[in-house]
DSSP file (Angstrom, degrees, kcal/mol; ACC not computed):
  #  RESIDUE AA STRUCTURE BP1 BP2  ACC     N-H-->O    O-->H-N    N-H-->O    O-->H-N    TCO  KAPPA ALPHA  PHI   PSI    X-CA   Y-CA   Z-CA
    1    1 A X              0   0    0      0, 0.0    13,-0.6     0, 0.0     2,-0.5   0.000 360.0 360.0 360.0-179.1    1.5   18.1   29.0
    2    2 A X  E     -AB  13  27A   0     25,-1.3    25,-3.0    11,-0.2     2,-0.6  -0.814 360.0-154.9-146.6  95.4    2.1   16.8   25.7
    3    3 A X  E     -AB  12  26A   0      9,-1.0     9,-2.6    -2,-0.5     2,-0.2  -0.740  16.1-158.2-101.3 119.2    0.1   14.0   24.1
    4    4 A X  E     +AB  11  25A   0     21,-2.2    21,-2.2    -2,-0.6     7,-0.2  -0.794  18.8 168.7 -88.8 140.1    2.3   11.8   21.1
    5    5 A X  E  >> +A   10   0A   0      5,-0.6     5,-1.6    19,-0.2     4,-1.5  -0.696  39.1  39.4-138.4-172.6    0.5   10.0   18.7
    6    6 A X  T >45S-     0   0    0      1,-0.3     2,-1.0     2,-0.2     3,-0.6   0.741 133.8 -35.3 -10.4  92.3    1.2    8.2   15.3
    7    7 A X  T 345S-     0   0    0      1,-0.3    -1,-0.3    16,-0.2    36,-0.1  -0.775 110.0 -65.1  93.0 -74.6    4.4    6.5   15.7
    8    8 A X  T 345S+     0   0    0     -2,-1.0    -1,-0.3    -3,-0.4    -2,-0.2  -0.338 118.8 108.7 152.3  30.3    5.6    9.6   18.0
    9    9 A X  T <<5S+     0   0    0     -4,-1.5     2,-0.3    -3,-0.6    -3,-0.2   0.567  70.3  66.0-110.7  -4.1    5.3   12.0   14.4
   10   10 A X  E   < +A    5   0A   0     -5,-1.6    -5,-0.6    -4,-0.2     2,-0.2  -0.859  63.7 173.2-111.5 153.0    2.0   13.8   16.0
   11   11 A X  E     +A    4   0A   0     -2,-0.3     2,-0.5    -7,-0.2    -7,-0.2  -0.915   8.9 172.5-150.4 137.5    1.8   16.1   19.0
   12   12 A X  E     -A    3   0A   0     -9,-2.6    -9,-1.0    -2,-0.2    -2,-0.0  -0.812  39.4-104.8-161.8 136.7   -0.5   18.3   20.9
   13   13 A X  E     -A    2   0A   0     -2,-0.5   -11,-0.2   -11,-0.2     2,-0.2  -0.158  42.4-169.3 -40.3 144.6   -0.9   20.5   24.2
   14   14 A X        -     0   0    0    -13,-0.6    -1,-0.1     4,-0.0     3,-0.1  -0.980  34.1-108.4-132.9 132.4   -3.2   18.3   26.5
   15   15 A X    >   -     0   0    0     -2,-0.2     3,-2.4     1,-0.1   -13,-0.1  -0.336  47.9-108.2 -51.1 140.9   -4.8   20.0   29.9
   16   16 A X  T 3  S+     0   0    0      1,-0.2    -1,-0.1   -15,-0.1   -14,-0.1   0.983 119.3  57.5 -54.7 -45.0   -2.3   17.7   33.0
   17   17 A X  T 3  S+     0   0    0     -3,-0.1    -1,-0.2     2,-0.0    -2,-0.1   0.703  81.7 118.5 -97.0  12.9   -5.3   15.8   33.9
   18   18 A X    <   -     0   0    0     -3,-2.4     2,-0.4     1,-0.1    -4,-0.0  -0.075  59.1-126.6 -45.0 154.5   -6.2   14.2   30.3
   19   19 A X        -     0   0    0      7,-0.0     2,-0.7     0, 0.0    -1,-0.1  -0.739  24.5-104.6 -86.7 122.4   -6.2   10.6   29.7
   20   20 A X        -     0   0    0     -2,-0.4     4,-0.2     4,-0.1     3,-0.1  -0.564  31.2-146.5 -55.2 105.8   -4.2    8.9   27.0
   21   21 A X    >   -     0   0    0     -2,-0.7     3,-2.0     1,-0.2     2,-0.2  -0.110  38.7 -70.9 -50.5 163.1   -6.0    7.7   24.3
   22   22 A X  T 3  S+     0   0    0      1,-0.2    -1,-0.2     3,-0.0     3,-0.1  -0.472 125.5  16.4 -74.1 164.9   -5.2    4.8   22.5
   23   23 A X  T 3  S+     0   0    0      1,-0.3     2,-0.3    -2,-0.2    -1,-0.2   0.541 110.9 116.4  79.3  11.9   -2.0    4.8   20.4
   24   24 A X    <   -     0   0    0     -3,-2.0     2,-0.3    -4,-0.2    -1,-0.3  -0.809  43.5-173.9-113.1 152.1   -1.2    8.3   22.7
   25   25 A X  E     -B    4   0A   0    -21,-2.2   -21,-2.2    -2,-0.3     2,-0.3  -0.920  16.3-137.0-140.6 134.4    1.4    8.7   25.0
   26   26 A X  E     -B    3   0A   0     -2,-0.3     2,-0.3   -23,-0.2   -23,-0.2  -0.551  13.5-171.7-110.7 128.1    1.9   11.9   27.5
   27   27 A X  E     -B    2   0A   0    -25,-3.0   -25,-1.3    -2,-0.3     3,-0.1  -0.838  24.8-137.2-107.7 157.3    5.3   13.6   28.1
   28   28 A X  S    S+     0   0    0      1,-0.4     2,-0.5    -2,-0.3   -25,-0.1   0.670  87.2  12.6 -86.5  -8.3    5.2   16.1   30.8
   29   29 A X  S    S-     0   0    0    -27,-0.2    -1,-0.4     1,-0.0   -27,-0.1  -0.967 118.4 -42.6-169.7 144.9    7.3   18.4   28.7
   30   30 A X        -     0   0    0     -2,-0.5    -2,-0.1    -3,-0.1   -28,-0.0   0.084  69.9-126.2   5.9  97.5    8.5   18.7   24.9
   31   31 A X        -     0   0    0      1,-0.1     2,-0.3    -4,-0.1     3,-0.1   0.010  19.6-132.9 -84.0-156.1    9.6   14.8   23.9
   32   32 A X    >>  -     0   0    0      1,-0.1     4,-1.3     0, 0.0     3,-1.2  -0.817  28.6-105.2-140.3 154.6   13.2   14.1   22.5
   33   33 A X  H 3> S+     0   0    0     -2,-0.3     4,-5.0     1,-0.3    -1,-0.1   0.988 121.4  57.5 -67.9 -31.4   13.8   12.1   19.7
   34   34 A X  H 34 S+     0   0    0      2,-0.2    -1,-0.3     1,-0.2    -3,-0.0   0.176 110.5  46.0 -71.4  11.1   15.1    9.3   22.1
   35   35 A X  H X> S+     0   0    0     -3,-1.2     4,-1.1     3,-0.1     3,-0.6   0.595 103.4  58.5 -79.7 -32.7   11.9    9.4   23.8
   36   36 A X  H >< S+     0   0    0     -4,-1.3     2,-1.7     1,-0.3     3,-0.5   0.950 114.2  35.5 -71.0 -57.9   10.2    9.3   21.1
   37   37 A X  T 3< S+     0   0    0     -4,-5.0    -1,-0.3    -5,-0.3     5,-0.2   0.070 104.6  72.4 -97.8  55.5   11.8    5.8   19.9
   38   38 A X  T <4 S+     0   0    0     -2,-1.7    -1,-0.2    -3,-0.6    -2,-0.2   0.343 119.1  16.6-136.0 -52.8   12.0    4.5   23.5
   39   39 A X  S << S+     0   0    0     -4,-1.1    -2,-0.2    -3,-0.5     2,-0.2  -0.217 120.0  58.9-144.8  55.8    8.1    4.2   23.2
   40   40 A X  S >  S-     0   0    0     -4,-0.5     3,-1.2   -32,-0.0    -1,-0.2  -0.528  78.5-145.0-153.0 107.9    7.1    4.2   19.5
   41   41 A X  T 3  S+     0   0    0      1,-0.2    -3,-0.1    -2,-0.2     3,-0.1  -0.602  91.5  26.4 -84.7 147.0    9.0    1.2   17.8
   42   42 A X  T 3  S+     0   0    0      1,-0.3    -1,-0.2    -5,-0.2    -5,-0.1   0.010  87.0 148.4 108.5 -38.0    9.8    2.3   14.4
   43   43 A X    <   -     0   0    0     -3,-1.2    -1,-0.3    -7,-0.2     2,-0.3  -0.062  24.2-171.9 -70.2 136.1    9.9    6.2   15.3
   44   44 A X        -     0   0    0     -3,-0.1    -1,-0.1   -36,-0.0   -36,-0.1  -0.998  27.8-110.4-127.6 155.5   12.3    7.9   13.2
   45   45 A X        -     0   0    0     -2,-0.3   -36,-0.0    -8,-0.0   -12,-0.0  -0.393  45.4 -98.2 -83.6 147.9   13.4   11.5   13.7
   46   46 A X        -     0   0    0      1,-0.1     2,-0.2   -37,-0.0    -1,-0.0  -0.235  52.9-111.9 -47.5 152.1   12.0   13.8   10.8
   47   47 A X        -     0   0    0      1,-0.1    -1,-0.1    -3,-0.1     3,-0.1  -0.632  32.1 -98.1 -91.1 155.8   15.4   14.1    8.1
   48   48 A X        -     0   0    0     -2,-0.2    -1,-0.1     1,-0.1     3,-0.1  -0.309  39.4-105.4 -74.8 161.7   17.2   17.3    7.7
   49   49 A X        -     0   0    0      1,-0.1     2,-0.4     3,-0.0    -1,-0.1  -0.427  45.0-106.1 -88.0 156.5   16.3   19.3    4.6
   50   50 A X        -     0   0    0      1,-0.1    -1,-0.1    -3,-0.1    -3,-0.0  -0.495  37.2-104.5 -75.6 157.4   19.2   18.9    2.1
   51   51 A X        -     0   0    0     -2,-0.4    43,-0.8    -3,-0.1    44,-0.4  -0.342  49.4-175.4 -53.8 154.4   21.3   22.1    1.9
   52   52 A X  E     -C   93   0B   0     41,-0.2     2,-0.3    42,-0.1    41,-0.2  -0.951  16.9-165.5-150.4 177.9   20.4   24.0   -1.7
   53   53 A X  E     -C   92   0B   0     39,-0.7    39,-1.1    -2,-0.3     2,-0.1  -0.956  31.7-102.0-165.5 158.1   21.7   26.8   -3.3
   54   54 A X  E >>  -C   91   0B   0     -2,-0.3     3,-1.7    37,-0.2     4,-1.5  -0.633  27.9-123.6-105.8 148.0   19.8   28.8   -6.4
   55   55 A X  H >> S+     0   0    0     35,-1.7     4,-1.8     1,-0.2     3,-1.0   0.812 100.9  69.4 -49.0 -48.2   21.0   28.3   -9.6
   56   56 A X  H 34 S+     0   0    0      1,-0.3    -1,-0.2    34,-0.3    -2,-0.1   0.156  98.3  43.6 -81.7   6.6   21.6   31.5  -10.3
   57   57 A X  H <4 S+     0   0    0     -3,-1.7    -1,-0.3     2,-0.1    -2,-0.2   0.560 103.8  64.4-149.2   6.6   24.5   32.2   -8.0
   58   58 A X  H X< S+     0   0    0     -4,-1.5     3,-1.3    -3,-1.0     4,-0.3   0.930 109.3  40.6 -12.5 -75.4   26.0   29.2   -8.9
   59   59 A X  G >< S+     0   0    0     -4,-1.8     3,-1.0     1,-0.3    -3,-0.2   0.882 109.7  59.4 -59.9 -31.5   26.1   30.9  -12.4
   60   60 A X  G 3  S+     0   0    0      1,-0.3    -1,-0.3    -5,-0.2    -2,-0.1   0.577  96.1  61.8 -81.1  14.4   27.0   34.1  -11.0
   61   61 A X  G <  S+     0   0    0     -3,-1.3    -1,-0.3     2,-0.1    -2,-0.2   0.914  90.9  89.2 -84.4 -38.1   30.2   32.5   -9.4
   62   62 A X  S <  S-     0   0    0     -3,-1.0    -4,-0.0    -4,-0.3     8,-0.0  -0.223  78.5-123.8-100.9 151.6   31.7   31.6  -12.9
   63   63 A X    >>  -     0   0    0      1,-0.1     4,-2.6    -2,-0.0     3,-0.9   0.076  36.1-105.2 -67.1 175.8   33.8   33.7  -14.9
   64   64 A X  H 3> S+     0   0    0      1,-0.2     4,-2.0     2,-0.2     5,-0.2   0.909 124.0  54.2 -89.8 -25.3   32.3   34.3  -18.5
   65   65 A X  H 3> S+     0   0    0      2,-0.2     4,-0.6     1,-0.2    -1,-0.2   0.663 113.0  55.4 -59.1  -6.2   34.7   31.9  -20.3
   66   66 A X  H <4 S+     0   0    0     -3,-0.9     4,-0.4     2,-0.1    -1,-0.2   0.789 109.2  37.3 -84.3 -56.4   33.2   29.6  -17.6
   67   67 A X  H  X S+     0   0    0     -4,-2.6     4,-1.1     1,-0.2    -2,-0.2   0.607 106.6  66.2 -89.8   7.8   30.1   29.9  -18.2
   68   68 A X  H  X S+     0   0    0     -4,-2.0     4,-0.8     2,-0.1     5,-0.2   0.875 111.3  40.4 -55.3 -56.3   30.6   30.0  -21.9
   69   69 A X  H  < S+     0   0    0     -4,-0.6    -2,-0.2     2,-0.2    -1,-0.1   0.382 108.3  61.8 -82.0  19.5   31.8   26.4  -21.4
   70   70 A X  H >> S+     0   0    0     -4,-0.4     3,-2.8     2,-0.1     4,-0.6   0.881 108.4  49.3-100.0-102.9   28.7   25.6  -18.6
   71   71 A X  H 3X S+     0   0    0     -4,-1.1     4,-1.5     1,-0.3     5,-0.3   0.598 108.8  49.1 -22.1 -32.3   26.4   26.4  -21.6
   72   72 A X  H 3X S+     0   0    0     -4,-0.8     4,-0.7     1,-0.2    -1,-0.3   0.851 116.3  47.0 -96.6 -24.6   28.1   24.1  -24.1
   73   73 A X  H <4 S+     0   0    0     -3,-2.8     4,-0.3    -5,-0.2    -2,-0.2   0.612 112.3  44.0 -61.6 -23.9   27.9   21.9  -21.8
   74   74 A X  H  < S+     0   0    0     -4,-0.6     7,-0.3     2,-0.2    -2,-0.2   0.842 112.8  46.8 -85.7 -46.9   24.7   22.3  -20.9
   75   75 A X  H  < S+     0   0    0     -4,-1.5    -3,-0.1     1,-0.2    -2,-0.1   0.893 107.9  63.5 -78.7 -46.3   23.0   22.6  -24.4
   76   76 A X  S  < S+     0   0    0     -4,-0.7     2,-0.6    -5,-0.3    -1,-0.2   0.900 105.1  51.3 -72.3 -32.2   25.3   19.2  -25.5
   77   77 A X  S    S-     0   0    0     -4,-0.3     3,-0.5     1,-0.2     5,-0.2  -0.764  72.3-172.6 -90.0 104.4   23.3   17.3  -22.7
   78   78 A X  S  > S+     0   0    0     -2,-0.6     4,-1.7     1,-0.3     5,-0.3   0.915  91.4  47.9 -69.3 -11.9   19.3   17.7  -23.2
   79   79 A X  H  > S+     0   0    0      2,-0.2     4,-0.7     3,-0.1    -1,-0.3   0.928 115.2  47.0 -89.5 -15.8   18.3   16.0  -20.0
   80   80 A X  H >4 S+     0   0    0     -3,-0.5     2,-2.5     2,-0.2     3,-2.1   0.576 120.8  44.2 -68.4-133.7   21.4   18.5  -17.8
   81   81 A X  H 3> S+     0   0    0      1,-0.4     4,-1.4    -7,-0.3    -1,-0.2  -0.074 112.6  42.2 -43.2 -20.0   19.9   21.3  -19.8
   82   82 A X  H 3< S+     0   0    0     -2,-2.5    -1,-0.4    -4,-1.7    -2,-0.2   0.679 122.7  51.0-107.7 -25.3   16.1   20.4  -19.3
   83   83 A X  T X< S+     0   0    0     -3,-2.1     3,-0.8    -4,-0.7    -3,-0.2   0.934 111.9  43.8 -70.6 -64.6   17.6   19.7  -15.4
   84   84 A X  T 34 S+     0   0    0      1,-0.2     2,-0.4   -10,-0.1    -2,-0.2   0.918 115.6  41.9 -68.1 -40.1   19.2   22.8  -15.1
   85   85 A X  T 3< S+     0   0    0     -4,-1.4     2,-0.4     3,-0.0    -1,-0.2  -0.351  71.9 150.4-106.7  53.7   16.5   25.5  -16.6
   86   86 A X    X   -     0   0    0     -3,-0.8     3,-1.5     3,-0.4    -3,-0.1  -0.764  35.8-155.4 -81.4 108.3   13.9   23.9  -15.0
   87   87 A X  T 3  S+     0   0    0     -2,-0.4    -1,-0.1     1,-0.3     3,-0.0   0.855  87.7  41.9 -78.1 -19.9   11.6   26.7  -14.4
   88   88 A X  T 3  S+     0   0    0      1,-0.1     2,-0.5     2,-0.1    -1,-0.3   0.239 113.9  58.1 -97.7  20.9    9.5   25.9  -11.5
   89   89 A X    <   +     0   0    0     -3,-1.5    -3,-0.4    -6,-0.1    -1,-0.1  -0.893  59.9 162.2-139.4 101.9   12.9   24.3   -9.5
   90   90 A X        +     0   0    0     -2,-0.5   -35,-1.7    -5,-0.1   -34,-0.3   0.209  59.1  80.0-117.1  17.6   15.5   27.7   -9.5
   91   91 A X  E     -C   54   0B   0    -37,-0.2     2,-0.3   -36,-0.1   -37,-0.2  -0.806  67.0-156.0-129.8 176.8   17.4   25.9   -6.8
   92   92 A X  E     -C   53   0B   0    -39,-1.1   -39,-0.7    -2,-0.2     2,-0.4  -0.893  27.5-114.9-133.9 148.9   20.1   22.9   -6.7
   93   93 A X  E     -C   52   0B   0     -2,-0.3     3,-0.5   -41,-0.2   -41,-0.2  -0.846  19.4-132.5-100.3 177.4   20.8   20.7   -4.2
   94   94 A X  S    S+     0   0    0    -43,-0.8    -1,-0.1    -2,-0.4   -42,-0.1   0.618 106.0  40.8-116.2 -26.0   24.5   21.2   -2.7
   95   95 A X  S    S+     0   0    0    -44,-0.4    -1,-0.2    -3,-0.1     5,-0.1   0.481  79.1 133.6-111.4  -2.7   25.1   17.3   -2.9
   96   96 A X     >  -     0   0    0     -3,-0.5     4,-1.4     1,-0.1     5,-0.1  -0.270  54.1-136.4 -58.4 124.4   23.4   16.2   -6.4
   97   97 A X  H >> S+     0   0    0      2,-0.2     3,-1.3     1,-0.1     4,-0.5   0.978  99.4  57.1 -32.9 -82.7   25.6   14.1   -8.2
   98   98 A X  H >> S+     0   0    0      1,-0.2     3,-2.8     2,-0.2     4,-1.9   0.893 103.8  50.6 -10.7 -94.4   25.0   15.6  -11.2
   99   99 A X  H 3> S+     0   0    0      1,-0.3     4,-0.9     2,-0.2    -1,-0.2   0.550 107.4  51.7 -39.7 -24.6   26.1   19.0  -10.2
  100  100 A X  H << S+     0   0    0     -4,-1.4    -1,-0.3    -3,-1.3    -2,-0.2   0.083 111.3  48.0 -89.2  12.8   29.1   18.1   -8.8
  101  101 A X  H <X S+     0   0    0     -3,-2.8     4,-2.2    -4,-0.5    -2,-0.2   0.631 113.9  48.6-116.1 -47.4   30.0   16.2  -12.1
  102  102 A X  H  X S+     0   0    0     -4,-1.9     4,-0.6    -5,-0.4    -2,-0.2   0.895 117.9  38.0 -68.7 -52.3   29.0   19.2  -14.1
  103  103 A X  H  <>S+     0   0    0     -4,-0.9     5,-2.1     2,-0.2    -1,-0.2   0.737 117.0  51.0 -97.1 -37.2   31.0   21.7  -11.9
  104  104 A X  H  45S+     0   0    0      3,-0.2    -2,-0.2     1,-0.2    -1,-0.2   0.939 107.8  56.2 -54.9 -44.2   34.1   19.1  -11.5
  105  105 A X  H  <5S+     0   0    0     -4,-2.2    -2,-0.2     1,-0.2    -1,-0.2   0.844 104.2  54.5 -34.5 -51.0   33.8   18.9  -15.6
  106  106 A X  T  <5S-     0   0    0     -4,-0.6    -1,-0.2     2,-0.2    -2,-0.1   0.389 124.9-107.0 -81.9   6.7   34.4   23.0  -15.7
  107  107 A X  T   5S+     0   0    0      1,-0.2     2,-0.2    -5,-0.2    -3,-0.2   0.769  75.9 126.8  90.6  -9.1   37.3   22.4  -13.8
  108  108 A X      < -     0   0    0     -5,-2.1     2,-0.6     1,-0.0    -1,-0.2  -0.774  64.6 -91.3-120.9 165.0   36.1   23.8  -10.5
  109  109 A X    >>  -     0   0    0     -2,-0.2     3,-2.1     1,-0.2     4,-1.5  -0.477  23.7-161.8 -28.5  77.9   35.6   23.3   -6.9
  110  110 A X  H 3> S+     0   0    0     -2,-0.6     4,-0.5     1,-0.3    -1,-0.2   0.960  93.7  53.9 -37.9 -53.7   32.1   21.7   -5.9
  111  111 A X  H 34 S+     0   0    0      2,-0.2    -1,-0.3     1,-0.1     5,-0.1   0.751 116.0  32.8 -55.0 -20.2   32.6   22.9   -2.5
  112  112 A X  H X4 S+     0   0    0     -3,-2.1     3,-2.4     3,-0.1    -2,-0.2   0.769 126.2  42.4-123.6 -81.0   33.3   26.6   -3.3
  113  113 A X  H 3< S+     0   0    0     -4,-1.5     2,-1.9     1,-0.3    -3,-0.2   0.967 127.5  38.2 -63.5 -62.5   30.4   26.8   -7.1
  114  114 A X  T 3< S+     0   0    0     -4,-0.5    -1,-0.3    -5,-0.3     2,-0.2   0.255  86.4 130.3-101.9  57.8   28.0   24.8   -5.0
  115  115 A X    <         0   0    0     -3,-2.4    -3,-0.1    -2,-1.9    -4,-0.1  -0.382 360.0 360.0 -98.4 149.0   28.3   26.1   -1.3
  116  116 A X              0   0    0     -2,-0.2   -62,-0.2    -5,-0.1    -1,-0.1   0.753 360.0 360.0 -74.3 360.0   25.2   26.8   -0.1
């Protein structure tokens, strides 16, 4: 058995003949997200991680006359460039505005430069 707690976002194995605490509710088995917000009002299911894709094979899709004009692009914006060579963040996400403005800019395909 399976005892749910805060909101339906907690869980943990319970022996069958535990007791519910309050705020707890026992599933015999693994609960669903439509269980979950059947009996915790409010419950929403955890959100999907965005897709990402590392900067660095982004760049390594583009040609070098591409990524000549990436860079001059890049260098002409500071907050894109301080965005883009961000050292502790080496990854993009697949859907940023921004990136798909930047790679529409170069002339190319978001869907293809920023696939994950």
């Amino acid at each position: 058995m399976f005892a749910y707690s805060n909101g339906g976002m907690s869980m943990r194995a319970v022996d069958p003949d535990y007791v519910a605490q309050t705020g707890e509710v026992l599933f015999a088995d693994y609960a669903t997200d439509a269980e979950l917000a059947g009996v915790f009002p409010g419950y929403a299911p955890p959100t999907t991680a965005t897709a990402t894709v590392l900067k660095s094979t982004v760049m390594g899709r583009l040609t070098a006359g591409q990524m000549a004009s990436a860079y001059t692009m890049l260098t002409a914006n500071p907050v894109f460039f301080a965005k883009w060579f961000a050292p502790d963040k080496p990854f993009v996400n697949c859907t940023d505005p921004d990136a798909i403005s930047f790679v529409k800019a170069l002339g190319l395909d978001p869907a293809t430069i920023l696939a994950p």
